[in-house]
RODO-2510 file (C-alpha; in nm, 4 decimals, decimal comma):
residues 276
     n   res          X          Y          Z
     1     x     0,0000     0,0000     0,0000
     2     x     0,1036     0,3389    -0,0938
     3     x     0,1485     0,6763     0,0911
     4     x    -0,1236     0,7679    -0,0630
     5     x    -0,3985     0,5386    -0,0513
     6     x    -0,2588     0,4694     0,3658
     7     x    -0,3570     0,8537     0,4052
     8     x    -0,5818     0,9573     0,2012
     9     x    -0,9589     0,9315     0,2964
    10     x    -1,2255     0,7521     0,1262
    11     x    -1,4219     1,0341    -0,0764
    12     x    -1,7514     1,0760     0,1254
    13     x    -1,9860     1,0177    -0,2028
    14     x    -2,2903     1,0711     0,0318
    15     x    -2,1726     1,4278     0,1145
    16     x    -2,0602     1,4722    -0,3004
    17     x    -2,3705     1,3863    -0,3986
    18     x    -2,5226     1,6116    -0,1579
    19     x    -2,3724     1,9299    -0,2852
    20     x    -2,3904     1,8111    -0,6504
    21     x    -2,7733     1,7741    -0,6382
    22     x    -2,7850     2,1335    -0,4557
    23     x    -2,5943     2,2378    -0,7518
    24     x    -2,7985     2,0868    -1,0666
    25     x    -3,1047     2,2016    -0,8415
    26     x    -2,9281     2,5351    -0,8338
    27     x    -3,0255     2,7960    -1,1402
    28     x    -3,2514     2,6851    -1,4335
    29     x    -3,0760     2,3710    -1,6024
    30     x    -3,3313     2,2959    -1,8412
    31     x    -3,2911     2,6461    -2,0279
    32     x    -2,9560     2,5202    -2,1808
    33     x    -3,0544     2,1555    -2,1079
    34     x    -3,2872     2,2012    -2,4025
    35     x    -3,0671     2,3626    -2,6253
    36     x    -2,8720     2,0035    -2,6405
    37     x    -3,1736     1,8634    -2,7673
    38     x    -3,0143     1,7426    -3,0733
    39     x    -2,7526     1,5388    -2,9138
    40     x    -3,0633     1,3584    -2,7634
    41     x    -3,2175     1,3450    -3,1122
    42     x    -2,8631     1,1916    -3,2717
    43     x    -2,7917     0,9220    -3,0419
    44     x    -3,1667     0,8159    -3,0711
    45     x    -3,0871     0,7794    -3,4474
    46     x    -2,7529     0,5775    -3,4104
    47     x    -2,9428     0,3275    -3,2131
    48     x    -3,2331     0,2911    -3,4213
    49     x    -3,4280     0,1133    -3,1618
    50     x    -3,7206    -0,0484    -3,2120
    51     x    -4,0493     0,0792    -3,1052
    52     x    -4,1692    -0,0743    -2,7906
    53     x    -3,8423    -0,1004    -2,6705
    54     x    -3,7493    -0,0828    -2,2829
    55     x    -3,5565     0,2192    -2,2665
    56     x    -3,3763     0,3543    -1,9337
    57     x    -3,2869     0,7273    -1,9281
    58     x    -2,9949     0,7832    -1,6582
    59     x    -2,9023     1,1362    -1,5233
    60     x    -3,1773     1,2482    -1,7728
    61     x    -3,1602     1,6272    -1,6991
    62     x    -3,4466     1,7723    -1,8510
    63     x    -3,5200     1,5133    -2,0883
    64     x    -3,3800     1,5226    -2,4374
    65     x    -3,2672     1,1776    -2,4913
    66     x    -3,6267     1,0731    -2,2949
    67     x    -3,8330     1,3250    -2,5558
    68     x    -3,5998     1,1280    -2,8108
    69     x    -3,6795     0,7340    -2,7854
    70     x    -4,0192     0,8579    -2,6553
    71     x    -4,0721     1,0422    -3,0246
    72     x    -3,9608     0,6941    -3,1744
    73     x    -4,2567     0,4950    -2,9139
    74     x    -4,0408     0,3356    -2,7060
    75     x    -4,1181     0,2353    -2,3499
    76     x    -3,9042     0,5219    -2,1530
    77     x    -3,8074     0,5611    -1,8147
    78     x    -3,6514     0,8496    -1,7136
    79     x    -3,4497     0,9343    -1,3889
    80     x    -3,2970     1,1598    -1,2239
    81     x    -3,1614     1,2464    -0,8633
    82     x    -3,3060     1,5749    -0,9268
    83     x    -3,6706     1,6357    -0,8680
    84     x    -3,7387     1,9377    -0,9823
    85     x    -3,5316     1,8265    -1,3295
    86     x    -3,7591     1,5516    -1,3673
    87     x    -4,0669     1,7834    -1,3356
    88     x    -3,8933     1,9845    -1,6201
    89     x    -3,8927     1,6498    -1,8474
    90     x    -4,2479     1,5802    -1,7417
    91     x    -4,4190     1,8702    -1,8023
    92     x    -4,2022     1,8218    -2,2040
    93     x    -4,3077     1,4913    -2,2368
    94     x    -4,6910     1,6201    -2,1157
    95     x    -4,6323     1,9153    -2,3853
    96     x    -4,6296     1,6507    -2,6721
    97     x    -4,8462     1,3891    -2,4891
    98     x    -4,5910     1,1104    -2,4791
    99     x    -4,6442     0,8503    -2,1504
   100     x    -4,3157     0,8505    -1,9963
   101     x    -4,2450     0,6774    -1,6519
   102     x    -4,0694     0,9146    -1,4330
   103     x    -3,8765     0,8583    -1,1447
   104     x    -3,6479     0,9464    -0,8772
   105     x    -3,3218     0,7538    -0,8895
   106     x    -2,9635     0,7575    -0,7977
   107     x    -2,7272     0,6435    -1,0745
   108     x    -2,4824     0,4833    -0,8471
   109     x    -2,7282     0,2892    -0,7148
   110     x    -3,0233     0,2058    -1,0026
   111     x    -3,3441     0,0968    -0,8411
   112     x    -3,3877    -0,1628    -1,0839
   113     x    -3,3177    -0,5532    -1,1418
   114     x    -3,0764    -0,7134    -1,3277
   115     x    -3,1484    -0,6592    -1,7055
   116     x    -3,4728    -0,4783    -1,6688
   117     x    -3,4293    -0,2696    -2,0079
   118     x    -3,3213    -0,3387    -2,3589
   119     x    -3,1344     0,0159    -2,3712
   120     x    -2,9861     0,2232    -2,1212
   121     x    -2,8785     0,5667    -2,2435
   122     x    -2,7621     0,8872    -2,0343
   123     x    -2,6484     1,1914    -2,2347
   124     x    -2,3840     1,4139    -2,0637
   125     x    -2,5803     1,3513    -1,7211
   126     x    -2,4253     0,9653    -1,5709
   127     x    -2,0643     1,1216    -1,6328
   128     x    -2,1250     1,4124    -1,3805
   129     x    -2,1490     1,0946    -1,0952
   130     x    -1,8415     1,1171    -0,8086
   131     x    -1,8181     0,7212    -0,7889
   132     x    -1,7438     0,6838    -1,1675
   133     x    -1,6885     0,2858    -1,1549
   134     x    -2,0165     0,2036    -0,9357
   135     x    -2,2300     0,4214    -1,1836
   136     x    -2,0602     0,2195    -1,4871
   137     x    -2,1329    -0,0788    -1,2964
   138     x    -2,5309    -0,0225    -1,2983
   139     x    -2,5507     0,0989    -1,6273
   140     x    -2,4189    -0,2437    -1,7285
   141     x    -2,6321    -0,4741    -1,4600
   142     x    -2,9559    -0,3115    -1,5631
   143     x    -2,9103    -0,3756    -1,9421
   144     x    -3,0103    -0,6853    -2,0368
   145     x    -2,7643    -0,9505    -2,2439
   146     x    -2,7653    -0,8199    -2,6041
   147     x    -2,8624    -0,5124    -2,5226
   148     x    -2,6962    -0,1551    -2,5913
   149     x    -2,5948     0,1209    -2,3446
   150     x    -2,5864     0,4744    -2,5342
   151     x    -2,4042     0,7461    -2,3799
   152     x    -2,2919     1,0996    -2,5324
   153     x    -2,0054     1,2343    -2,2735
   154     x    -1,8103     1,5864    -2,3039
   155     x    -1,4295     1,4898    -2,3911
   156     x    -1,1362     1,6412    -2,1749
   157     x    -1,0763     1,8276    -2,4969
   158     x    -1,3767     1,9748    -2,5522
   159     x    -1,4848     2,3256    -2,4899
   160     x    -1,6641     2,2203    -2,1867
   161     x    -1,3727     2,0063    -2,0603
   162     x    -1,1794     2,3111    -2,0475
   163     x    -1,4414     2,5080    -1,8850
   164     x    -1,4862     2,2806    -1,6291
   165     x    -1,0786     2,3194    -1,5909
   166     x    -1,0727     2,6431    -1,5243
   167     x    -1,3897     2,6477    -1,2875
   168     x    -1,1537     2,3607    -1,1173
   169     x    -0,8851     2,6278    -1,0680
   170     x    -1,1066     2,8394    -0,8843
   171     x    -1,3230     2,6548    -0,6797
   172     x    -1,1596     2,2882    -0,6253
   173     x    -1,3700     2,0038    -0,7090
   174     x    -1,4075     1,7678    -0,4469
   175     x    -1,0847     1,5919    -0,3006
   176     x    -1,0259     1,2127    -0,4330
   177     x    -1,2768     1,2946    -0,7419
   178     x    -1,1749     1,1989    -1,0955
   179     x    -1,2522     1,4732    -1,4052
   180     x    -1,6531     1,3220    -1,5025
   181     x    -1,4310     1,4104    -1,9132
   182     x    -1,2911     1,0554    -1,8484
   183     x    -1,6078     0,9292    -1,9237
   184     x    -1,5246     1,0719    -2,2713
   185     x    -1,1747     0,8772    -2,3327
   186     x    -1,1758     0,5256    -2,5428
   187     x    -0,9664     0,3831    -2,2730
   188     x    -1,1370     0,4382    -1,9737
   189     x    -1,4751     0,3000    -2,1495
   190     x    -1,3394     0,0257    -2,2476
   191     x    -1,2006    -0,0350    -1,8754
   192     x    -1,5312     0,0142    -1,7432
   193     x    -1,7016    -0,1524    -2,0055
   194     x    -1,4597    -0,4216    -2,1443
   195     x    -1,5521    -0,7265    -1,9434
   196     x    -1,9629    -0,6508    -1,9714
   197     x    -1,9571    -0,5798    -2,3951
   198     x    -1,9128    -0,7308    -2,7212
   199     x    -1,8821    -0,4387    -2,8874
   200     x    -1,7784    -0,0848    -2,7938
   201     x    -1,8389     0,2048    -3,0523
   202     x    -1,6821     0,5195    -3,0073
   203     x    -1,7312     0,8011    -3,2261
   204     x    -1,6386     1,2095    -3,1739
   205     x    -1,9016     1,4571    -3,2490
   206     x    -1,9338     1,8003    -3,2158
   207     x    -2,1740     2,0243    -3,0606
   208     x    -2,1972     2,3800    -3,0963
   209     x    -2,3096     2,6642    -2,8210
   210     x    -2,4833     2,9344    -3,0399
   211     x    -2,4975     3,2486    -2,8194
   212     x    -2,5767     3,6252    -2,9138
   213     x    -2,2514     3,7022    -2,7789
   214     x    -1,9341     3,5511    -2,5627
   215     x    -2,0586     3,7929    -2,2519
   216     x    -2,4314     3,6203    -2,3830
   217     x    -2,2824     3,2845    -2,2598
   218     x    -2,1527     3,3863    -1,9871
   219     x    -2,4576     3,5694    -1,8253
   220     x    -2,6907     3,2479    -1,9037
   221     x    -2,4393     2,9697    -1,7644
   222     x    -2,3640     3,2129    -1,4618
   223     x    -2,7204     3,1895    -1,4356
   224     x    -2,9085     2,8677    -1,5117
   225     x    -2,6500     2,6126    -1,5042
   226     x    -2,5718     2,4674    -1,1635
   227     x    -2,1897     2,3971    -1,1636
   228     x    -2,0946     2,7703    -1,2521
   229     x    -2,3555     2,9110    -1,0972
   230     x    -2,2412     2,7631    -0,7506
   231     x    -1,8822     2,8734    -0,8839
   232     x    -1,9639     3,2405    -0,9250
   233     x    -2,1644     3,2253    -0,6029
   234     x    -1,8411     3,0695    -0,4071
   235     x    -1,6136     3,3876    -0,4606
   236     x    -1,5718     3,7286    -0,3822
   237     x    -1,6131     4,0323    -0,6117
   238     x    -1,2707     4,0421    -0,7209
   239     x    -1,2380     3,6758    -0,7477
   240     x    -1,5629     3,6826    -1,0101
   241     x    -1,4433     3,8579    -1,2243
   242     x    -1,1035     3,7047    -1,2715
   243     x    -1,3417     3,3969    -1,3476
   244     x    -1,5629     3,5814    -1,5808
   245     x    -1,2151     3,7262    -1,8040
   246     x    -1,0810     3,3584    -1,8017
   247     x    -1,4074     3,1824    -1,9122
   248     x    -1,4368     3,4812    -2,1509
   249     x    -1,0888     3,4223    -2,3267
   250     x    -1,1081     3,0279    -2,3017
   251     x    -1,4468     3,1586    -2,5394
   252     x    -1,2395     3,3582    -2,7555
   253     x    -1,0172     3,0981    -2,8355
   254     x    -1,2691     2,8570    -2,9464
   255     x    -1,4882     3,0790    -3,1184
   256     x    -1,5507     3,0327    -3,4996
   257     x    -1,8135     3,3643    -3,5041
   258     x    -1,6676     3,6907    -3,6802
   259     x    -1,9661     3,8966    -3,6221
   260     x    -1,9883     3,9619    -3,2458
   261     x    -2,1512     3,6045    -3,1469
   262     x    -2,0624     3,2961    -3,0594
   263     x    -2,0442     2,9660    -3,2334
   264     x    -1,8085     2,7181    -3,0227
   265     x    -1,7934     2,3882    -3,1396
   266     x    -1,7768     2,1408    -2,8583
   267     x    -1,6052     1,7356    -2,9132
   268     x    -1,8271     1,5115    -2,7636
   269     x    -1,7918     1,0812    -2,7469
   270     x    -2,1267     0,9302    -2,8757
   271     x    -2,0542     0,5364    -2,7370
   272     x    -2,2432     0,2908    -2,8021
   273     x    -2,2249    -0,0447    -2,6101
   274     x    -2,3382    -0,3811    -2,6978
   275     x    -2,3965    -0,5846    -2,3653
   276     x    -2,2731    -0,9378    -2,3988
***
């Protein structure tokens, strides 16, 4: 045994989780939740399931990969550790009067049997978990044998794996917690997912944040979405906007618009797992 797994405590994932679901709960998600709607849309696509298909939604957010196989009349349950999330995917599916089951659920810990669905998907929610390899674990027990696990994940490379960097050097993630980007690297999917698959297919995408302008993104994310939200909300004055000028230029290197807007694309991993 090393120094530092002799020293170093256990992350408390109770405690994590805690302040995670105070954060997603935090700010209006499903205002930029819903502009992602097409990653939901795409991975629905890929996996042309059949209608009448099982389908479990993990870490659904707001609901775009639910309104997705839902749209395509499949059976969907959606889930979330985030009630008032959930109502936001309700009152969607309600909108377009698709029956969706939803339900309150922790991804580390599925309330499910053993290969209750034909396909389990979770677009960029299951990789925000702190307990990385338990949540693998469940996405894999609750698929049934010859069924496929779907799963769109923001690469360390990716716009938003740099954000999340620099909100990191500000306000330190939680101690003994890996980056949730690794669930957006081949290798560590097929670590997690080797043993349980046939077949792993990993493919890069893109996604791109459309804004008015760079200070447009900015004032909506500081807003609505939970992890920088709780960032800005964690520092001082001073300390804000040294946060603001670095998410700001991290935008302006990434930006593609030459007319005063912004147009980021994004890498994204679009996997898709065949359970053996």
């Amino acid at each position: 045994m090393n120094a530092i797994s002799k020293f170093s405590p256990a992350p408390n994932y109770t405690a994590i989780k805690a302040k995670q679901n105070a954060a997603w709960g935090s700010g209006d998600y499903a205002k930029i939740g819903s502009t992602l709607q097409i990653t939901g849309e795409e991975i629905a696509e890929v996996m042309n399931v059949k209608p009448g298909a099982n389908v479990l939604d993990v870490a659904a957010g707001n609901g775009n990969a639910t309104l997705a196989f839902a749209r395509r009349w499949c059976d969907v349950t959606s889930t979330d550790y985030v009630d008032t999330l959930l109502a936001r995917g309700k009152a969607r599916a309600d909108a377009e009067g698709h029956t969706v089951k939803f339900q309150i659920a922790d991804a580390e810990n599925l309330p499910f049997t053993d290969g209750a669905f034909d396909v389990v998907v979770s677009t960029f929610g299951v990789m925000f978990t702190p307990n990385q390899k338990q949540a693998a674990a469940e996405l894999a027990r609750v698929c049934r044998s010859g069924g496929r696990i779907g799963l769109a994940n923001w690469t360390p490379e990716s716009f938003i794996g740099a954000l999340f960097k620099v909100l990191g050097q500000h306000v330190p993630p939680p101690a003994g917690v890996s980056s949730p980007a690794l669930w957006g690297t081949k290798d560590w999917i097929e670590r997690r997912f080797g043993d349980a698959s046939n077949a792993i297919e990993f493919e890069p995408k893109h996604f791109r944040f459309r804004y008015g302008a760079p200070a447009h993104f900015v004032e909506i994310f500081r807003t609505y979405y939970g992890p920088v939200h709780k960032a800005f909300a964690a520092l001082d004055q001073d300390a804000q906007h040294a946060l603001e000028t670095e998410i700001l230029d991290l935008i302006a290197r990434h930006n593609t618009a030459t007319d005063g807007t912004m147009n980021v694309p994004a890498e994204y991993a679009q996997i898709i797992i065949t359970r053996n």
